[in-house]
N, C-alpha and C positions, 0 to 999 in steps of 0.2 A: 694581669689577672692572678698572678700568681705571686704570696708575698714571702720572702723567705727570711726568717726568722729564727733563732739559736733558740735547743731543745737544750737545757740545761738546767740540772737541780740547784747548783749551786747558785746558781742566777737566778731566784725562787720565781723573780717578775718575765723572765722571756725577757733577757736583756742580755749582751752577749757578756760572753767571760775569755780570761786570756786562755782557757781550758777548753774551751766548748770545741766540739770537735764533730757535731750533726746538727742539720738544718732540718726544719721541719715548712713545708707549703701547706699556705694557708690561701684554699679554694674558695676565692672570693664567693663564685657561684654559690658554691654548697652552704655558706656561711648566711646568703642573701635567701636561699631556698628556707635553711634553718629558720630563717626569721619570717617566715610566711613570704617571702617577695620573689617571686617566678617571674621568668621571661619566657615561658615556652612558645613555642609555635603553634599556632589553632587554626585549623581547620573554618572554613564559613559555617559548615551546619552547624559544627561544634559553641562556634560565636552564636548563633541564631539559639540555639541548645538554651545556652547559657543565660542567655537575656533573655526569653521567654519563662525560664527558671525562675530567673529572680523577680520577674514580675507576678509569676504565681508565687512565690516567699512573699512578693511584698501585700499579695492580696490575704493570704495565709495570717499571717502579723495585723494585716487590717480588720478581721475576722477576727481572731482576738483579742482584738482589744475591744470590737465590740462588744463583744461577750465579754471582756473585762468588767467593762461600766455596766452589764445587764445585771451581772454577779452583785456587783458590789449593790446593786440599786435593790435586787430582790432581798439579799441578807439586810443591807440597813434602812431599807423602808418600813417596817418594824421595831426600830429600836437597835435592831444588831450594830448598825455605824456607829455605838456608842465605844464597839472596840478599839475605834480611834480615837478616842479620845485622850488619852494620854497623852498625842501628839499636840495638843494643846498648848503644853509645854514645849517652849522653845527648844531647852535643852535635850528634852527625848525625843523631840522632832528631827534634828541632827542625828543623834545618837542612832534610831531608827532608819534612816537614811544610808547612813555608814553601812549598819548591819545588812540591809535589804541588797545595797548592790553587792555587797562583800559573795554573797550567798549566790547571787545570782550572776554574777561578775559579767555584770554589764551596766550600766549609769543610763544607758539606752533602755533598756527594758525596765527599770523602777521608774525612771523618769517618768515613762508610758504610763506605768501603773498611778503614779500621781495626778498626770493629768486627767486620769481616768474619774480618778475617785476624786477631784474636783469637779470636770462633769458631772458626777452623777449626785452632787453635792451633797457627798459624806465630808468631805472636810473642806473648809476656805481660805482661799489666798492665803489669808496672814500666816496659816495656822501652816500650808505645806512649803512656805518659804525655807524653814530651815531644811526641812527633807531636802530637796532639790539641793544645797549647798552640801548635807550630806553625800548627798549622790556623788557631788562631783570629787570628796575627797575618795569615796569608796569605789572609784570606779580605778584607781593608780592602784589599787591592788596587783593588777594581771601583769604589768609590768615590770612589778617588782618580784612577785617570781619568777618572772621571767631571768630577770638578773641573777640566780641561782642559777643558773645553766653554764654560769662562766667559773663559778667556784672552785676549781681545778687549777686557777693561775690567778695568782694575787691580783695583778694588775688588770688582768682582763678584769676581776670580778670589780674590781676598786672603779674602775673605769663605768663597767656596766651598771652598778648599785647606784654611783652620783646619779649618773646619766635616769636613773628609776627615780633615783629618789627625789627629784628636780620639778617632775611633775606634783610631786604628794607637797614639797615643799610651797611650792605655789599656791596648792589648794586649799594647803592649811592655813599658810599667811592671808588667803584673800579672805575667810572664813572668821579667821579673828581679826580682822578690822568690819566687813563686811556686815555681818547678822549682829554685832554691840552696838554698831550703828544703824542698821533700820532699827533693832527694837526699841535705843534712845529717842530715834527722830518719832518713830512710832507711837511711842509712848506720851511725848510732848504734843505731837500735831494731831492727833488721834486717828489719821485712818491709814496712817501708813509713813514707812519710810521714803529711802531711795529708788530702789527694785520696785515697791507696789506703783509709786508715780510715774515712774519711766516705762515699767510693764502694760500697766492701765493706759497709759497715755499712745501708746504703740496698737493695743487694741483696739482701743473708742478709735483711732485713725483708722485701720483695716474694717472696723466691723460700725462704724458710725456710733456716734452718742445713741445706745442702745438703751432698751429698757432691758434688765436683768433679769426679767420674770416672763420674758417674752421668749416663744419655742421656735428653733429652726430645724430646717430641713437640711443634714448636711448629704452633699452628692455621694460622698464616702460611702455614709451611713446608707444611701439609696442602692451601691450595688453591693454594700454586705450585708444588711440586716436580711433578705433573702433567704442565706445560708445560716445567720445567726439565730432567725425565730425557730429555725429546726430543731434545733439545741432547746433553748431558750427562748420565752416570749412573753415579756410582761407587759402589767395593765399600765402605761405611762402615768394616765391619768389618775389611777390613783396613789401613784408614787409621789407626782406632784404634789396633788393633794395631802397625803402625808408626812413632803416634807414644808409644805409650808403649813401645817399645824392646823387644830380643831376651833373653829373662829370662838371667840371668847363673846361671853354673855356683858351685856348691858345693861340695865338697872333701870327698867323705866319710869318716866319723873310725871308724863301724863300721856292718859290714853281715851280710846274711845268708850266708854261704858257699854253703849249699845251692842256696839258691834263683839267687843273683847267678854258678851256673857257664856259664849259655847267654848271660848277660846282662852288660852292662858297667854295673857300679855303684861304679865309681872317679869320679863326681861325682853329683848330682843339680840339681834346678832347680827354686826356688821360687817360685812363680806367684802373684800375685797374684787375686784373683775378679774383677775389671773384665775382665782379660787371659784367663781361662779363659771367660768370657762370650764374648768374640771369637773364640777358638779355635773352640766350637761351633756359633757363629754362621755362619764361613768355612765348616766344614763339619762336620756332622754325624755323617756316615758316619765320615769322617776323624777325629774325634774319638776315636770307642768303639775304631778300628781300631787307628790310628799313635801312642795315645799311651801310656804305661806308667807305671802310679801307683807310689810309693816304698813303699806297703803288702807289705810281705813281702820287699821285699829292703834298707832303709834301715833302720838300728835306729837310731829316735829325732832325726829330721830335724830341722835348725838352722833350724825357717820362725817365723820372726815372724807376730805375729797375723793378722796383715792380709797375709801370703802363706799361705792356707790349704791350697794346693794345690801336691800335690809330685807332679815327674814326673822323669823318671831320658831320658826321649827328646824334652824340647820344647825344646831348639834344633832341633832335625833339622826336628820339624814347623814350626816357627816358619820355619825359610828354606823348608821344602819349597813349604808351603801359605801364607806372608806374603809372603817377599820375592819369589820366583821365581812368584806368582800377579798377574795383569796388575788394576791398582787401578781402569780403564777396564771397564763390563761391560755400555755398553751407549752408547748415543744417537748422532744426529747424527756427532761425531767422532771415535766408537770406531777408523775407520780412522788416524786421523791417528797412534795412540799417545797414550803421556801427555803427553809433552813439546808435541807439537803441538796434541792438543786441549787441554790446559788453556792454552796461548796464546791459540790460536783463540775457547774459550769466554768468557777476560778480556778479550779485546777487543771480542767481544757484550756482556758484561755490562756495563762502563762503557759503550758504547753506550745501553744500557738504560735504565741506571743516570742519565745526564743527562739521554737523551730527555724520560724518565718526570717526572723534577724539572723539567724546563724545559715539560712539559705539563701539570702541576698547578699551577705556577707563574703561566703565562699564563692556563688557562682559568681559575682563580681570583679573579686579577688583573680579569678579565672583569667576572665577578659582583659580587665583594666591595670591587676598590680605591676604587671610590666613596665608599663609605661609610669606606676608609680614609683618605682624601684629606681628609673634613672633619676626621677621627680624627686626624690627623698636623697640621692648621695646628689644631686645638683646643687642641691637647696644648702648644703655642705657649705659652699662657696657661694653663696647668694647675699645679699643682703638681710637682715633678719628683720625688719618689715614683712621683705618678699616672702621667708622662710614660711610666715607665719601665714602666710595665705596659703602654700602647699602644701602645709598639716592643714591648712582646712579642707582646700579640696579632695588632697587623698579620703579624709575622713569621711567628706560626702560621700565619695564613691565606695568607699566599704561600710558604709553608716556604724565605724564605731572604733570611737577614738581609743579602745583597747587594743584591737587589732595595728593600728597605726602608731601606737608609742610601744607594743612588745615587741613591732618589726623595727623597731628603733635602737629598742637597747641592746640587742646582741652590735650593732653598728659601733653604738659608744664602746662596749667590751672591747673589741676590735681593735679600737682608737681611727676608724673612719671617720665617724660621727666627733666631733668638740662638744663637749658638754656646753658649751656659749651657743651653740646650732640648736642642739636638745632642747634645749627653755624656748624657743620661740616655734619651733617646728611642734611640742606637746598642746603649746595655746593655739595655735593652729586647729591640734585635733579635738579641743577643748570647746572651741566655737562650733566645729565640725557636724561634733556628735549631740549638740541642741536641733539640729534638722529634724531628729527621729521623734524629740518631744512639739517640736512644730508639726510635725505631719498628725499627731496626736491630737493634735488642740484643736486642729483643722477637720479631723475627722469627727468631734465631737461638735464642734461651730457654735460652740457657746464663748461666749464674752471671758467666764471666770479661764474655763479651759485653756482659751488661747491666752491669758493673761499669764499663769502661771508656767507654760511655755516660753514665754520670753522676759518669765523672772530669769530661766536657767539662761538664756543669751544673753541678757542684760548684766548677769551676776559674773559670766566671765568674761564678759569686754570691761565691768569698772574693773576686776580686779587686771586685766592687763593693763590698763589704764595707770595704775598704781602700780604694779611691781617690775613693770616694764622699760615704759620711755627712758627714765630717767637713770643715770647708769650706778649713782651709789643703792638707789631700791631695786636694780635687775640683781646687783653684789649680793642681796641680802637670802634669797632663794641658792643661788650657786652657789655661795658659803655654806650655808647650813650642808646641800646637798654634798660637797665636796667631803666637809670635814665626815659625815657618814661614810661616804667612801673610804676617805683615810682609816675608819674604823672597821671596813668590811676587809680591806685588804691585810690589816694584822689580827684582824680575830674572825675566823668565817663565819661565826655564830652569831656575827652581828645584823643579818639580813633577816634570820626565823626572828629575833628578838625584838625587832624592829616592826615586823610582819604579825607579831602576837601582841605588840604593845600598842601600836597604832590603830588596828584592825580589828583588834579581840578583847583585849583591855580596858582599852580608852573607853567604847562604846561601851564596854558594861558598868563601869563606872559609872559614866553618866545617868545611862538608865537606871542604877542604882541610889545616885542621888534623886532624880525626879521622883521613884516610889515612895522613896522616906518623905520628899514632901508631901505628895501626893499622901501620907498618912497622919500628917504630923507638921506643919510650918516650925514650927522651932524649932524641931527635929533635923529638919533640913537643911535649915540653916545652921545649925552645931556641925553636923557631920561637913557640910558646903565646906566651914571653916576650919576643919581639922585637914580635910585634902588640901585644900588653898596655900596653908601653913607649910603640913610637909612640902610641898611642891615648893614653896618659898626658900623652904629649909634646905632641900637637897640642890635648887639653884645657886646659893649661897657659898655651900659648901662646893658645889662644881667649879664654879668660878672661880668665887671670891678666895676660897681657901684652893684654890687649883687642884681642888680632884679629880678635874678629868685628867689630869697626870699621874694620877692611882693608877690608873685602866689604860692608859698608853703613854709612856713616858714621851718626855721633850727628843729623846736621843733615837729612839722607835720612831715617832714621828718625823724625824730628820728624814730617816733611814726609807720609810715608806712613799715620801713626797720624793726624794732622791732619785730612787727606784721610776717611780712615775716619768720622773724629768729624764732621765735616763732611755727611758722605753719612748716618750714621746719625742726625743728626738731623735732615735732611730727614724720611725716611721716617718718622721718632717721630712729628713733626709730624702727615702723614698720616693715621697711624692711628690718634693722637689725636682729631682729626675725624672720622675714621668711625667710634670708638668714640662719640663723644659726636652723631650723627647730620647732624653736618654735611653726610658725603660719605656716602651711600648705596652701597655697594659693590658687593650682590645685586644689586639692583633698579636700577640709575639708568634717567634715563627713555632715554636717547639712547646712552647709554653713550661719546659722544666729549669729549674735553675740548674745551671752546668756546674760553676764554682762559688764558693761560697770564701770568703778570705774577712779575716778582722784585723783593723788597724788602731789602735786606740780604742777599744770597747765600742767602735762604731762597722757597723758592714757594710764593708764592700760588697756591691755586687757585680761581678767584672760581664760584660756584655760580648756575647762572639757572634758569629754570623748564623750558628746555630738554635742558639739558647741566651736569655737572659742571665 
């Protein structure tokens, strides 16, 4: 339990020196507590406590998200959902995504927020695909500050930054092969890539070859909308109605003269049955009264199968009874209007919405990280298939794959943790924390919902799929992340720089170029190709003319990697001993180190009957 280790300046990485002359113990406990992972003792009430907690978080978090999709449905039933439109663009789709979890540092709580606003279809599949890929690069944020907490010892930090940046490295590589390719295949086959087939294909199986204009009742929604119309309580029906649009007029080619002399049947209007459902839904009376079928005065109406229904007066009723009827009809901030209460109710719901995750999360944590904590230094030694199921399960149990890679990275700091353990135990919590957007999709029981739900499962199994199995594409993440490392251990300024160019930068960039398009195509395309360029230009010169030996020399780099090798074979040492029972780890009797002796820049640690 207790690891002892040379406190030396001159040994800048925690490596011994032939000088060092104090040890410092390094309290595995406190180290495991640091990183969120407890073993305490609980109490039954305290158990019962706790799980009845997180099942009110997770009723709490159910709640708003209803009230998420009511928000979003009152603001853009109206027109307002046009403030998504940007996301149109691929590019600011992503970009967008980065920024939302950055903000909210959770992938779990934007994810939610997406499926939401698919539900309540302000935006479509194709259109929230890069969000969701967004999400999953922006959700490695938490981790990587976390990694600053070691910055006080090179090595630790060099250790804990790969071990961060391992997961960002993944999410980015699967990100640039991932969304070039649905948009190609998308673009050629026309209704979608990889993700929309495999997604779509997983739903139509759960939910049957459905019709997409057909309403469910989801049981979710039956024991929240209760507490949600409180708040909140719109007119569905005429949301529907709104967002499938004012039926378009007809041109009639002949008609009945007789009958058409009180009547104007110089066009008519073919209705679709989803949209004549709504109409009698709105109102009944108003139905039988205001509408006027084309029977006896249209000879022979131009309606497609699937517009069964002809009316000669539903624009009139359409604006009478849709547009000009108030989509608010009831709760809490019916006075505000729609503008103000769906603000007011979005600002409750993400409220909610994190409360809820961050009280399932804790009291969880409570219960179960115990048992996670031996689960995760197990996994240490596991096979990395198996590794890769224990970051999912942990993930489950705290639903959120940030909590499960921050309790990770102080372990790599450490050097507990092998950054080779890291990469399959973060895809673990990568799968993990798509649960929180499935119980989403599930909650809303619509087709689109549940579909872009297991774009985010589907997006991280190909990319495991890809950067995984195979062992020179697992090299290509752990390269990237190591040589960062190497970069954080000689320059500490390398972790904020990293954390402001990836996080802060990048996405305004982007957004920056989608607005130029967005005003201007040639525009866009000039400015596109002047970043493209530099970006060419400064690869070129990093490389090709070896400038990153500008910024860390061959002989600094020797020196850092050394250090490394150095410090990890101390610690092999170590836990070779305690694998082989030298050193008692659980159990020692005293738990202090007695003596501390160096033989060759390696520690001895001499064993007595008292003390390790």
């Amino acid at each position: 339990r207790y690891l002892a280790q040379p406190l030396d300046s001159a040994a800048a990485m925690g490596v011994a020196s032939e000088d060092a002359g104090q040890a410092r113990e390094v309290d595995l406990d406190k180290e495991f507590e640091k990183a969120g992972i407890t073993d305490a003792k609980m109490s039954w009430p305290m158990i019962v406590g706790c799980i009845l907690g997180a099942i009110l978080s997770l009723y709490v978090f159910l709640i708003g998200l209803t009230l998420l999709g009511d928000a979003f449905k009152c603001m853009g039933g109206r027109g307002a959902g046009k403030m998504f439109a940007a996301i149109e663009n691929p590019i600011s789709g992503l970009m967008t995504g980065i920024l939302a979890t950055v903000m909210v540092q959770s992938s779990s709580t934007s994810t939610s927020i997406v499926v939401g606003l698919v539900g309540a279809s302000q935006i479509g599949v194709h259109d929230a695909i890069p969000i969701i890929m967004g999400a999953n690069i922006g959700t490695s944020v938490t981790n990587t500050i976390v990694s600053l907490g070691q910055v006080g010892n090179p090595v630790d930090l060099q250790r804990a930054f790969a071990g961060a940046t391992v997961h960002d490295m993944f999410n980015l590589l699967s990100v640039a092969v991932l969304l070039p390719l649905e948009l190609l295949v998308g673009a050629i086959e026309g209704t979608g890539g990889p993700l929309y087939w495999l997604s779509d294909a997983i739903s139509d199986s759960l939910m049957g070859a459905i019709n997409p204009d057909a309403m469910f009742t989801s049981p979710i929604k039956e024991i929240t909308s209760p507490v949600a119309k409180l708040v909140l309580s719109n007119d569905k029906y005429i949301i529907n109605a709104l967002s499938l649009g004012a039926p378009k007029a007809v041109v009639s080619t002949e008609t009945n003269q007789t009958s058409c002399t009180n009547q104007d049947c110089s066009k008519y209007f073919c209705v679709r049955d989803v949209m004549d459902k709504n109409f009698k839904k709105i109102s009944s009376s108003a139905y039988k009264e205001k509408l006027t079928k084309c029977d006896g005065y249209i000879v022979n109406p131009q309606c497609s199968a699937e517009q069964d229904h002809c009316y000669l007066d539903a624009d009139l009723y359409y604006d009478a009874y849709v547009n000009k009827r108030k989509i608010i009809k009831g709760g809490l901030v019916e006075s505000a209007g729609e503008a103000g209460g769906g603000i007011i109710t979005l600002i409750l719901a993400i409220i909610l919405l994190s409360g809820g995750l961050i009280g399932v999360t804790k009291l969880l944590s409570k219960v179960l990280m115990g048992k996670a904590r031996r689960a995760l230094v197990a996994a240490s030694m596991m096979n990395d298939y198996f590794a890769i199921l224990v970051g999912t399960g942990v993930t489950i149990i705290v639903q959120s794959s940030s909590v499960t890679t921050s309790a990770l990275t102080p372990l790599c700091g450490m050097g507990v943790l092998k950054l080779e353990k890291m990469l399959p135990l973060s895809l673990g919590a990568n799968i993990g924390t798509t649960i929180t957007a499935l119980i989403a999709g599930l909650a809303e029981l619509k087709h689109d919902a549940l579909q872009i739900a297991f774009v985010h499962f589907c997006f991280n199994i190909l990319g495991i799929l890809i950067w995984f199995p195979i062992p020179p594409m697992r090299q290509v993440p752990l390269s990237a992340s190591r040589t960062l490392g190497m970069y954080a251990a000689h320059i500490r300024a390398t972790p904020v720089v990293y954390l402001l160019a990836v996080f802060v930068a990048l996405p305004g960039v982007g957004l920056g170029i989608s607005a130029v398009f967005e005003a201007s195509t040639a525009a866009g395309f000039g400015v596109l190709l002047v970043v493209l360029a530099a970006a060419s230009i400064g690869l070129y010169w990093w490389i090709k003319m070896e400038g990153c030996y500008t910024v860390l020399s061959k002989e600094d780099r020797d020196r850092v990697n050394a250090q490394l090798a150095k410090s990890e074979a101390i610690l092999h040492g170590y836990i070779e001993k305690q694998k082989s029972g030298i050193i008692d780890v659980e159990k020692p009797k005293s738990g202090m180190v007695d003596v501390v002796t160096q033989t060759s820049g390696i520690i001895d640690v001499e064993v007595g009957t008292e003390a390790i």
